[in-house]
TIROZA-808251 format. One record per residue (C-alpha): residue number from 1; residue in one letter; x, y, z. Coordinates in steps of 0.5 Angstrom, whole numbers, plus 500, padded with zeros to 3 digits. Layout:
<rec nr="NUM" rest="A" X="X" Y="Y" Z="Z"/>
...
***
This chain:
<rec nr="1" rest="X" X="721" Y="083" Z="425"/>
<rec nr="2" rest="X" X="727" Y="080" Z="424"/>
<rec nr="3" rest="X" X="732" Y="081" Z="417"/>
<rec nr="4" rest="X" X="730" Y="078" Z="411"/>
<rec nr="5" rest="X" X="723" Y="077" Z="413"/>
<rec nr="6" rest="X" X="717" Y="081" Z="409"/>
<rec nr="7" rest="X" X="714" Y="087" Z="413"/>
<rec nr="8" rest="X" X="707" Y="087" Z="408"/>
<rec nr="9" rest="X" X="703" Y="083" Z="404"/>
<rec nr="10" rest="X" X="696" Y="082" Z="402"/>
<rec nr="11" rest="X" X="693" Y="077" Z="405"/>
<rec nr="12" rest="X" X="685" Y="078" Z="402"/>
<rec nr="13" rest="X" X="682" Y="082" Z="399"/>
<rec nr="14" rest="X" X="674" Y="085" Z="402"/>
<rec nr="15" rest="X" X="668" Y="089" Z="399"/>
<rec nr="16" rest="X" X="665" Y="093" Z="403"/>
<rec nr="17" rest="X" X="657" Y="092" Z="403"/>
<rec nr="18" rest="X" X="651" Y="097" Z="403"/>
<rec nr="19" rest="X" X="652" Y="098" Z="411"/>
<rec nr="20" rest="X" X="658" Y="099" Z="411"/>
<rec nr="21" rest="X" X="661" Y="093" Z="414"/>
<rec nr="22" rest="X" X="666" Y="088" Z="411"/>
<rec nr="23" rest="X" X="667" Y="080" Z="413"/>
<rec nr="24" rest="X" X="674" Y="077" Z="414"/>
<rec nr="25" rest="X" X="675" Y="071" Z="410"/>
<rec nr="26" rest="X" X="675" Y="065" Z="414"/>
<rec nr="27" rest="X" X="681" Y="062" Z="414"/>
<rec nr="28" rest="X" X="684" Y="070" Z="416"/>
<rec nr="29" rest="X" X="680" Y="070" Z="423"/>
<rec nr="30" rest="X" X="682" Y="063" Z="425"/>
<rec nr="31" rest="X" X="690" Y="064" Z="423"/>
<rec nr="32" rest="X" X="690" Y="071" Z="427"/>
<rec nr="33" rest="X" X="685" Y="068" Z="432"/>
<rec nr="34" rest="X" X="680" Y="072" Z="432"/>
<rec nr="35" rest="X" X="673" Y="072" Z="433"/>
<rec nr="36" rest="X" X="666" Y="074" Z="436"/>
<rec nr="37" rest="X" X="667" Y="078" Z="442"/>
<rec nr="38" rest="X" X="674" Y="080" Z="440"/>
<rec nr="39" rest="X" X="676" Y="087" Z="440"/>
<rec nr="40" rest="X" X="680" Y="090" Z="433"/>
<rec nr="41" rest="X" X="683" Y="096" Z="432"/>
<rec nr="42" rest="X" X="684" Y="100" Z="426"/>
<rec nr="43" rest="X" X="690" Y="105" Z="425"/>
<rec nr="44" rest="X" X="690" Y="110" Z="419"/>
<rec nr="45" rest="X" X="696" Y="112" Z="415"/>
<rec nr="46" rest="X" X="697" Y="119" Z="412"/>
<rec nr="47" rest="X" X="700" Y="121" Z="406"/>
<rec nr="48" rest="X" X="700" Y="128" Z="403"/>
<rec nr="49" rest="X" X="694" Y="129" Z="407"/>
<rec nr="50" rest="X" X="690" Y="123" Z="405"/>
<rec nr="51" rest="X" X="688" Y="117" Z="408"/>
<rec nr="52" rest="X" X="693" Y="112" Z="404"/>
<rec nr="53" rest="X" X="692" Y="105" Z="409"/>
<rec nr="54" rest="X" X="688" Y="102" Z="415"/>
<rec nr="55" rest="X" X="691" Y="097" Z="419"/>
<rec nr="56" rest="X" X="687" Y="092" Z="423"/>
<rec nr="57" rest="X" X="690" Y="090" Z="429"/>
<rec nr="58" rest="X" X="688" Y="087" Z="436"/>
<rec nr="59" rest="X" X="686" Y="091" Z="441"/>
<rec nr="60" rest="X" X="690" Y="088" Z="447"/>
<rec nr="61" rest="X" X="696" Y="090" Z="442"/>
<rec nr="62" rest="X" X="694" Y="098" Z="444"/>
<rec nr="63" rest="X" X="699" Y="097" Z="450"/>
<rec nr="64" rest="X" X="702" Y="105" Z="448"/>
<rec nr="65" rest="X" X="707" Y="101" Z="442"/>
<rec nr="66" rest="X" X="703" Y="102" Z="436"/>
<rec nr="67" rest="X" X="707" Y="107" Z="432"/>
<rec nr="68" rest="X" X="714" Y="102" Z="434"/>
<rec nr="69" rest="X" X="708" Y="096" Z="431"/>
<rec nr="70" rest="X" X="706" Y="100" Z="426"/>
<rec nr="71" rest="X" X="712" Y="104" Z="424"/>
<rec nr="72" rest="X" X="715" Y="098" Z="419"/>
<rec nr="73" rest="X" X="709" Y="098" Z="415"/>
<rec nr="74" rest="X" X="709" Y="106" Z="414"/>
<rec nr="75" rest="X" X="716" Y="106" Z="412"/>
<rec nr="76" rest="X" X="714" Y="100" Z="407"/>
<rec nr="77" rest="X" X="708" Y="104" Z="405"/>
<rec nr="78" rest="X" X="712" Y="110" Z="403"/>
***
């Protein structure tokens, strides 16, 4: 991220459905470039021992830099 840029934003919101799944809005997986057969990651960030936010990531982005990923979004969180 580079200065003056937003670190968050929401950018849909889902319902979760009787089994648990949820569907990513169309236009959300063809901006991210996600689809069938790709792999996601989900990240939790706690809070007084509380689960306060997921994040949703691409899998091939585990390359040992998630908290550097995820660190300016914990902070604006907090």
């Amino acid at each position: 991220m580079t200065g003056g840029e937003d670190v968050c934003r929401l950018e849909a919101l889902v319902t979760m459905d009787e089994r648990g799944q949820i569907v990513l809005p169309k236009a959300l997986r063809q901006r991210f470039g996600v689809g069938p057969g790709k792999k996601l990651a989900i990240s939790s960030c706690e809070c007084n021992g509380e689960v306060c936010c997921l994040v949703l990531m691409r899998a091939r982005s585990l390359d040992g830099k998630v908290r550097g990923v995820l660190s300016p979004v914990v902070r604006e969180v907090m």
